[in-house]
C-alpha positions as CSV (number, residue, x, y, z in Angstrom):
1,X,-120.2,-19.3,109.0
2,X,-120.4,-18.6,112.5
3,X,-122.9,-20.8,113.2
4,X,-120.7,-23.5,111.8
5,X,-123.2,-24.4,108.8
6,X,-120.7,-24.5,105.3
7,X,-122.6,-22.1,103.4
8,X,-120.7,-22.9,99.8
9,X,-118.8,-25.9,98.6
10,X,-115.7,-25.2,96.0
11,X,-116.4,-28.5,94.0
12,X,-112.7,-28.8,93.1
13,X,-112.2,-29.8,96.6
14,X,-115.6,-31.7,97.4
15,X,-117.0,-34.8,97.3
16,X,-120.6,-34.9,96.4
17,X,-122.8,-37.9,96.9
18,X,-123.8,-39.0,92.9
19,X,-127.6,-39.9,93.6
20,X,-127.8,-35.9,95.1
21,X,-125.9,-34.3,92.0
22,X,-128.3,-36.4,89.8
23,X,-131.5,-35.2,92.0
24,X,-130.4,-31.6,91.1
25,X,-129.6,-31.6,87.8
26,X,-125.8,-31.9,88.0
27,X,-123.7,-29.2,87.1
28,X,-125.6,-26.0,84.7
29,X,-124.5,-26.1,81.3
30,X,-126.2,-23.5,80.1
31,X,-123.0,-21.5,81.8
32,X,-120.5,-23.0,79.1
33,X,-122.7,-22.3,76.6
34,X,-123.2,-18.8,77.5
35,X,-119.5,-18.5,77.0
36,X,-118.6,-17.9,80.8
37,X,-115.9,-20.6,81.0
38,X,-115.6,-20.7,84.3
39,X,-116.6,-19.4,87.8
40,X,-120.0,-19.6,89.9
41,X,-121.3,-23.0,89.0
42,X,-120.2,-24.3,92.4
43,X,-122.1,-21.7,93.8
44,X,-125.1,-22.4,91.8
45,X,-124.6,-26.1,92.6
46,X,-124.7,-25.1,95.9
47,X,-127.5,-23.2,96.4
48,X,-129.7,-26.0,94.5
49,X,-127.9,-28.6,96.8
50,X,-129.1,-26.9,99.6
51,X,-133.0,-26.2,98.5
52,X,-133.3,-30.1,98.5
53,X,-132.4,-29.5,102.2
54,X,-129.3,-31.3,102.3
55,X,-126.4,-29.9,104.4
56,X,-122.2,-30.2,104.0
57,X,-120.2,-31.6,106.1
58,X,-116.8,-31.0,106.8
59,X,-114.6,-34.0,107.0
60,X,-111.9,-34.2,108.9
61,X,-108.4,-35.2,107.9
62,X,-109.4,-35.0,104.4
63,X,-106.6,-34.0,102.0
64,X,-107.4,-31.9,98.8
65,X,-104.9,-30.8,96.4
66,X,-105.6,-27.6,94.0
67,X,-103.2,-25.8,92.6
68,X,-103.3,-21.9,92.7
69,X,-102.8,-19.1,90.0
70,X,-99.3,-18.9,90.3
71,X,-99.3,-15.2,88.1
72,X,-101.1,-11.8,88.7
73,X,-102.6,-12.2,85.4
74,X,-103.8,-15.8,86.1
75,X,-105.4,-14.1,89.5
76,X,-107.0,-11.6,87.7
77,X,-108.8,-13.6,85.0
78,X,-109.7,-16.4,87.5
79,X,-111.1,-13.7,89.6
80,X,-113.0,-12.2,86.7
81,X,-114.0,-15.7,85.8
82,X,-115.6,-16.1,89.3
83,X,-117.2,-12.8,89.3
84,X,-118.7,-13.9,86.0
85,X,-119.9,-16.7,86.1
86,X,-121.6,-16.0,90.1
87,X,-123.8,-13.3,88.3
88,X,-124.5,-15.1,85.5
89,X,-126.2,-17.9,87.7
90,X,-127.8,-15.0,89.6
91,X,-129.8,-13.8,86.0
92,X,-129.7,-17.3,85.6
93,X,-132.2,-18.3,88.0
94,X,-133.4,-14.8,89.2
95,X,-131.2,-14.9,92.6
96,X,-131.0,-11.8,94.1
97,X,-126.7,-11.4,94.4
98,X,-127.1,-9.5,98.0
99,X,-127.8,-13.2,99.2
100,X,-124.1,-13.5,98.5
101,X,-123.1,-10.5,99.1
102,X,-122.2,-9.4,96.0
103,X,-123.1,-6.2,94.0
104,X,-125.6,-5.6,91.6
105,X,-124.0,-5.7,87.9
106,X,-124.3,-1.8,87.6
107,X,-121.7,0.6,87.8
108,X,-122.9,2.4,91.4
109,X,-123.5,-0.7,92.9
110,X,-119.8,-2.0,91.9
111,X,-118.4,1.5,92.7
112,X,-119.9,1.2,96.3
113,X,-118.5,-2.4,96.9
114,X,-115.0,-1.5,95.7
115,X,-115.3,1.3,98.1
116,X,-116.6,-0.5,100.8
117,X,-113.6,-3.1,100.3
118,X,-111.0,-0.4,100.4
119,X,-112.2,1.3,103.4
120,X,-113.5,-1.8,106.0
121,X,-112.0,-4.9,104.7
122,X,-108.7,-3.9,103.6
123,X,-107.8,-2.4,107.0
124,X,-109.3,-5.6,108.8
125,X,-107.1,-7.7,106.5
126,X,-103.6,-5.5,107.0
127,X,-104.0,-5.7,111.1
128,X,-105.2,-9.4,110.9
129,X,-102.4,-10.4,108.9
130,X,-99.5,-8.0,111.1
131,X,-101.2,-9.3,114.0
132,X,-100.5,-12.9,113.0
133,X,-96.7,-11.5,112.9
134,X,-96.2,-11.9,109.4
135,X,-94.8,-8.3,109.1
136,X,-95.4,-5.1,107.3
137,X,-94.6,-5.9,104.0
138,X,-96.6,-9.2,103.8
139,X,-99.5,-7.2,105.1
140,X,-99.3,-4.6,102.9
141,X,-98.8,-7.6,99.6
142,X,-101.8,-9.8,100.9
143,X,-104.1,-6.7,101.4
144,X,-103.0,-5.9,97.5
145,X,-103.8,-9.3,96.8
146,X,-106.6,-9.4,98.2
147,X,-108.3,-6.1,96.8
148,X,-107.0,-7.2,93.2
149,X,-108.9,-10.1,94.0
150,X,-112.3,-7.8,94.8
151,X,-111.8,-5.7,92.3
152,X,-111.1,-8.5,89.5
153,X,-114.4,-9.9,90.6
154,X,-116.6,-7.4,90.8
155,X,-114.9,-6.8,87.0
156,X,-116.8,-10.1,86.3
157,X,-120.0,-8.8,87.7
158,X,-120.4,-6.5,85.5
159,X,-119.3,-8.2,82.5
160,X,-122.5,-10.6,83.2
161,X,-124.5,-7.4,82.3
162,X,-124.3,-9.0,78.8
163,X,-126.8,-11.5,80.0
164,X,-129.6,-9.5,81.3
């Protein structure tokens, strides 16, 4: 953030310290058995990572290799996935979702964000990425992107309604 504190690790790209992960109960299975396959548990991990008072670092000219949706549909049900499983961890452990920005799991609440997204963040994202002289056209497709991405996840918000 801009205080230059790393808020969230993705744990496909992190190295955690083994004798921390153990401290904190490792990864939540209760998420896999809850039938969310996927999405929020680094989050979750995170947050209880954090609690202990530890801090993340990042570590320079260190190399991580993940490989991306490379399909709409694959976007849209890792997205889902994400949205998911975040909320779930929220009922999970009572976290309020605000704290990440995130809607509630009710309909008005993800009307509101979607709205939000559409009329302050897609704007932002089609100037930032003309600006950077990338063009029209890859403006307009990563602003697409980019609310599919929202909207996908908010989606998986409130599918997580399931678990109240």
């Amino acid at each position: 953030d801009e205080t230059g504190e790393i808020m969230n690790v993705i744990t496909s790209t992190a190295a955690l310290r083994m004798d921390i992960l153990q401290e904190v109960g490792g990864f939540n299975v209760k998420q896999s058995a809850a039938g969310v396959p996927f999405g929020g548990d680094d989050v979750d991990l995170t947050w209880r990572i954090r609690n202990k008072g530890y801090q993340f670092r990042h570590v320079e000219g260190a190399t991580a290799f993940h490989n991306h949706r490379n399909s709409l549909k694959g976007l849209i049900k890792q997205h889902i996935g994400y949205g998911e499983g975040t909320m779930f961890h929220c009922i999970d452990s009572g976290r309020n979702p605000a704290e990440l920005g995130i809607p509630e799991p009710t309909y008005s609440s993800v009307s509101k964000d979607i709205l939000h997204y559409i009329s302050r963040e897609v704007p932002k994202r089609i100037w930032e990425v003309y600006q950077n002289h990338l063009g029209l056209k890859k403006a307009l497709q990563y602003s697409f992107l980019d609310l599919t991405r929202r909207v996908c996840y908010d989606i998986g918000v409130l599918k997580a309604r399931r678990f109240i």
